[in-house]
C-alpha positions as CSV (number, residue, x, y, z in Angstrom):
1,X,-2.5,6.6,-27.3
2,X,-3.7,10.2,-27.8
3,X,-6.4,11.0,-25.6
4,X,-9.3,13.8,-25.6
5,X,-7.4,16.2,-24.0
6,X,-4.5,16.1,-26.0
7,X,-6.0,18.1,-28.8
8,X,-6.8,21.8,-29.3
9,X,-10.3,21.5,-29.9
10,X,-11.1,25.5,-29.4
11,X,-8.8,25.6,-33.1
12,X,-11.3,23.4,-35.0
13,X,-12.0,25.1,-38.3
14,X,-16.1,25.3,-38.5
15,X,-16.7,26.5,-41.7
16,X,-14.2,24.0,-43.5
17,X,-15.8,21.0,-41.6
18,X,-18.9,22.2,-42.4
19,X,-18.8,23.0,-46.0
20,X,-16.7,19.7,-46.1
21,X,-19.4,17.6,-44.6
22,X,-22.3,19.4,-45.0
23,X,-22.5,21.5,-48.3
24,X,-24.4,18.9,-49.8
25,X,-26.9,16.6,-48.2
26,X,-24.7,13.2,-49.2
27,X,-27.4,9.7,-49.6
28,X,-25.8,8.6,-46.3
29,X,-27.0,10.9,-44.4
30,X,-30.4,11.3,-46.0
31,X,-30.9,7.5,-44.8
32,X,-29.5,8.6,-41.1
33,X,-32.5,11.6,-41.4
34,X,-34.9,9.5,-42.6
35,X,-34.5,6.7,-40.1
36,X,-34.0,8.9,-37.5
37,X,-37.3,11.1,-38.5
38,X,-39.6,7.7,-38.5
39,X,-38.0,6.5,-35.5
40,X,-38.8,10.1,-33.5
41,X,-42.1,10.6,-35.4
42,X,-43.4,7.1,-34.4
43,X,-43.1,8.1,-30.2
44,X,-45.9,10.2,-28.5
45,X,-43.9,13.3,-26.4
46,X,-45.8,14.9,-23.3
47,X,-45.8,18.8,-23.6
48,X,-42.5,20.4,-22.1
49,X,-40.3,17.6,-23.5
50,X,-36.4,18.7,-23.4
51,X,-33.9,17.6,-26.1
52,X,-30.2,17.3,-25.7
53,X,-28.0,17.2,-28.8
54,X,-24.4,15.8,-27.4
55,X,-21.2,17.1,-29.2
56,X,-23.0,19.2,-31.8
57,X,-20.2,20.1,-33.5
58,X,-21.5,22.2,-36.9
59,X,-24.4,19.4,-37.4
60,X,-27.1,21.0,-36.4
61,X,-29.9,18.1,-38.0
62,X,-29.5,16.3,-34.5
63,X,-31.2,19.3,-33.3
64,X,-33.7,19.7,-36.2
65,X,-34.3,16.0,-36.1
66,X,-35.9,16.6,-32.3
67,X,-37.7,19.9,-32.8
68,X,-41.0,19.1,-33.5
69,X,-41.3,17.2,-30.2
70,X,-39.4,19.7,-27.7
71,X,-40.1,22.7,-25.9
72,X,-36.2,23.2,-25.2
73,X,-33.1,21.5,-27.2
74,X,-29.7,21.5,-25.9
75,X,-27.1,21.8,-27.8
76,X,-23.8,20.7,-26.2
77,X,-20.5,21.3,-27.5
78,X,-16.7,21.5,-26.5
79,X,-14.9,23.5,-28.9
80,X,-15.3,27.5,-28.3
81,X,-15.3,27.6,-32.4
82,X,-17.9,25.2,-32.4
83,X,-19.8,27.1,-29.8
84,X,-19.6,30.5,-31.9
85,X,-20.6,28.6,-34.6
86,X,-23.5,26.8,-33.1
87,X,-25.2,30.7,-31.7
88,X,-24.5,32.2,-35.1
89,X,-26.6,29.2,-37.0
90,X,-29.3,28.3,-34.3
91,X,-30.1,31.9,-34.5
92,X,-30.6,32.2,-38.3
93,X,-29.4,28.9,-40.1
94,X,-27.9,29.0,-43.6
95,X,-29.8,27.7,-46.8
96,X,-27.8,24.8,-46.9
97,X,-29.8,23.3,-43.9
98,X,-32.9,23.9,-45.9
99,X,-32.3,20.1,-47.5
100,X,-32.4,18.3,-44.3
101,X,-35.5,19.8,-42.9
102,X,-37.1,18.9,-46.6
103,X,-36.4,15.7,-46.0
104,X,-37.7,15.8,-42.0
105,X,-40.5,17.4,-43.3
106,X,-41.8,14.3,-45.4
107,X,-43.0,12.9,-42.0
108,X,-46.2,14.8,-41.0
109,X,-45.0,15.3,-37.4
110,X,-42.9,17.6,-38.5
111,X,-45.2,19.6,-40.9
112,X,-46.8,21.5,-38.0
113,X,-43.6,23.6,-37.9
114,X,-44.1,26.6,-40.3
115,X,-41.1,28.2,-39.8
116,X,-37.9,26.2,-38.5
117,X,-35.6,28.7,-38.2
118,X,-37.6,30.6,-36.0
119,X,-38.4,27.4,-33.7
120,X,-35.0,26.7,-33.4
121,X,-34.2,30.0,-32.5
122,X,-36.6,30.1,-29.9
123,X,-35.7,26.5,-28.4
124,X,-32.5,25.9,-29.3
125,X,-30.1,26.9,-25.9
126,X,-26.2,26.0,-26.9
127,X,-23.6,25.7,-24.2
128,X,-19.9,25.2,-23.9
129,X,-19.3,21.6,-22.3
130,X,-16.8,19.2,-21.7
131,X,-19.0,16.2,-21.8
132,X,-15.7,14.0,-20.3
133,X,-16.0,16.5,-16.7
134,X,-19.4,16.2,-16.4
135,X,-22.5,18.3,-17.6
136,X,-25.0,20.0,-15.3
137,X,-29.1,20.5,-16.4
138,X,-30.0,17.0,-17.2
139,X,-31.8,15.0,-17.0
140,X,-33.5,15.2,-20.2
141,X,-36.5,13.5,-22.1
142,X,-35.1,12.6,-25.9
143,X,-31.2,12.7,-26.9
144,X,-29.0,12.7,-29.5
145,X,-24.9,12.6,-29.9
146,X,-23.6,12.2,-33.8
147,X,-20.4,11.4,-34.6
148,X,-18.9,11.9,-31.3
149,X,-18.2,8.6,-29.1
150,X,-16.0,7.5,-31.2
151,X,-14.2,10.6,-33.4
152,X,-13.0,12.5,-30.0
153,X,-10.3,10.3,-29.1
154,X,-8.4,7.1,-29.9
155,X,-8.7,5.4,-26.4
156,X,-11.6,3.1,-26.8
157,X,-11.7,3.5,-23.1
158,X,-12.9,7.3,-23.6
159,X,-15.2,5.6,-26.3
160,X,-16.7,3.8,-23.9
161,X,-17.3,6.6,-21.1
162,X,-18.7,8.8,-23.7
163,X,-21.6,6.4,-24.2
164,X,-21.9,5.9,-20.7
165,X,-22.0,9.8,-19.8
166,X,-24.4,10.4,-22.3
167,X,-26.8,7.5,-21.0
168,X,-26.5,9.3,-17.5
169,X,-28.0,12.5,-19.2
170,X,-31.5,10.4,-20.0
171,X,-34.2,9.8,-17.8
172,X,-35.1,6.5,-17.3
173,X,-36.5,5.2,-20.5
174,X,-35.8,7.9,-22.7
175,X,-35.6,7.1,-26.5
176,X,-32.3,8.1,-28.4
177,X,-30.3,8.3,-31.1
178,X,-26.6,7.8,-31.7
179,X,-24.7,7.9,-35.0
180,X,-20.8,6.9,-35.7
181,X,-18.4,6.8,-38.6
182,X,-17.2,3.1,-38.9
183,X,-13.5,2.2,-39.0
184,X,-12.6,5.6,-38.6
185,X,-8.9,6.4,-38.4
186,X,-8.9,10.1,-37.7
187,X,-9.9,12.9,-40.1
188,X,-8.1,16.5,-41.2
189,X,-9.8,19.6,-40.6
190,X,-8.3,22.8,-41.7
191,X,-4.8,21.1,-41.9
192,X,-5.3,20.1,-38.7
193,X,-5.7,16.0,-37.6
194,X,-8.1,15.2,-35.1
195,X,-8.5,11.8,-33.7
196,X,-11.3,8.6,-33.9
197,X,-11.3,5.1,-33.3
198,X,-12.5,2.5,-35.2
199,X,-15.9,1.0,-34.4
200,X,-18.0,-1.4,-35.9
201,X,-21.3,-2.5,-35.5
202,X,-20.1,-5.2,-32.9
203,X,-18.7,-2.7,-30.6
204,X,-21.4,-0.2,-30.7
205,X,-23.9,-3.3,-30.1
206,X,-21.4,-4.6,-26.8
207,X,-21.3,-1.4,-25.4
208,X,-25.2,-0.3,-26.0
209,X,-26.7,-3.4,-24.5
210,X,-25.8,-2.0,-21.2
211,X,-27.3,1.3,-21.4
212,X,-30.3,0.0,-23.9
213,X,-33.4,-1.6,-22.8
214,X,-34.6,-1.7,-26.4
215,X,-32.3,-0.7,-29.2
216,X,-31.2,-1.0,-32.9
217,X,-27.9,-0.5,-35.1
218,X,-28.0,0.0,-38.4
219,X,-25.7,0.6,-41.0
220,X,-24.8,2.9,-43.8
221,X,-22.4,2.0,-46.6
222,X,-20.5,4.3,-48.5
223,X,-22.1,7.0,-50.4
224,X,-18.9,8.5,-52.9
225,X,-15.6,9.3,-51.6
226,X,-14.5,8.2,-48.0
227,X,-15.0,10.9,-46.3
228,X,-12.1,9.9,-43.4
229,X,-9.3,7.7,-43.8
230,X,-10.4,3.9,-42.7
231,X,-13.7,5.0,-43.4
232,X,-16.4,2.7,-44.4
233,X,-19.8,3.8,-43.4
234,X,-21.9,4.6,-40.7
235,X,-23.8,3.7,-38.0
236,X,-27.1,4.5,-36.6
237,X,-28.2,3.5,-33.5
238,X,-31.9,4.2,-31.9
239,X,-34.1,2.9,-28.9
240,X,-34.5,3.6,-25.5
241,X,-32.7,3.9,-22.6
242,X,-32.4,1.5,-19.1
């Protein structure tokens, strides 16, 4: 089956996943915000907390989602158009991001943030990884990883170590919070295919109750047209860490 490596991932069009996914904050993914907001906004931080967001792709409300609580976010990605992306938007983020942070903003933890764009800018550091050869400057206190474990590859076995890798970049209790597309078959992006395989909540249970001391999976339906082939939801996992 194809594997990680068999793809050109430095050729992933930004802008048309972006505007594809993105444009318009969907229902789905106001749930993921909201659930993701109470779950971060319920948890007491120390001062000089570090975020990492895993496989940020051209998503940055992993990143938003955690800024309130951090003096540093990561932002992690493997695609040198992703990258370019990333530096351009962390710098001065479009309007269309403006959404998102309304609905982070509902929570009162994240209403002590007057400007976002210039919070990001000041703690957001993005870096070109390949999170399957290891990544250096961990470990850190909060994580994300959306969308990634399981739309990288179709080896279930690269599933797997993806989850695994991005436990070993947590300390020791750290909370998190993981999000998948369920029954994924793959997805186009500027006529190009790139690869997923199909998870359910059954998997992402099997595999997080090894990593998780505490943890929860919820899911998603459909909000409008799948937005993959095989699609059928998604999936939100948060808790913390072993």
């Amino acid at each position: 089956m194809p594997e990680n490596a068999g793809y050109d991932w430095d050729l992933f069009d930004s802008q048309d996943y972006v505007a594809r996914n993105y444009g318009v904050l969907s229902g789905a993914d106001r749930r993921i915000l909201e659930t993701a907001r109470d779950f971060l906004g319920g948890r007491e931080f120390p001062a000089g907390t570090r975020g990492v967001d895993v496989g940020s792709g051209t998503n940055l409300y992993p990143a938003l989602s955690m800024l309130p609580f951090c003096d540093e976010v990561s932002l992690l990605e493997h695609s040198a158009s992703n990258v370019a992306w990333l530096r351009e938007q962390t710098a001065a983020y479009a309007p269309l991001w403006d959404p998102y942070w309304a609905v982070l903003r509902e929570h009162r933890a994240y209403r002590g943030i007057a400007d976002p764009r210039a919070a990001l800018a000041k703690r957001a550091r993005v870096a070109q990884v390949d999170l399957l050869a290891g990544v250096e400057g961990g470990p850190w206190d909060i994580g994300t990883m959306f969308f990634v474990a399981e739309s990288f590859s179709t080896s279930r076995e690269e599933f797997r170590d993806a989850l695994r890798r991005f436990h070993r970049l947590l300390r020791p209790h750290a909370p998190f919070v993981i999000a998948f597309m369920e029954n994924s078959q793959g997805y186009e992006v500027g006529g190009r295919h790139f690869p997923a395989v199909a998870v359910e909540s059954a998997d992402v249970e099997g595999e997080l109750a090894e990593l998780a001391a505490d943890f929860t999976v919820e899911r998603v339906g459909l909000d409008g047209a799948p937005l993959r082939h095989g699609y059928t939801g998604m999936l939100l996992a948060h808790g913390a860490v072993k």
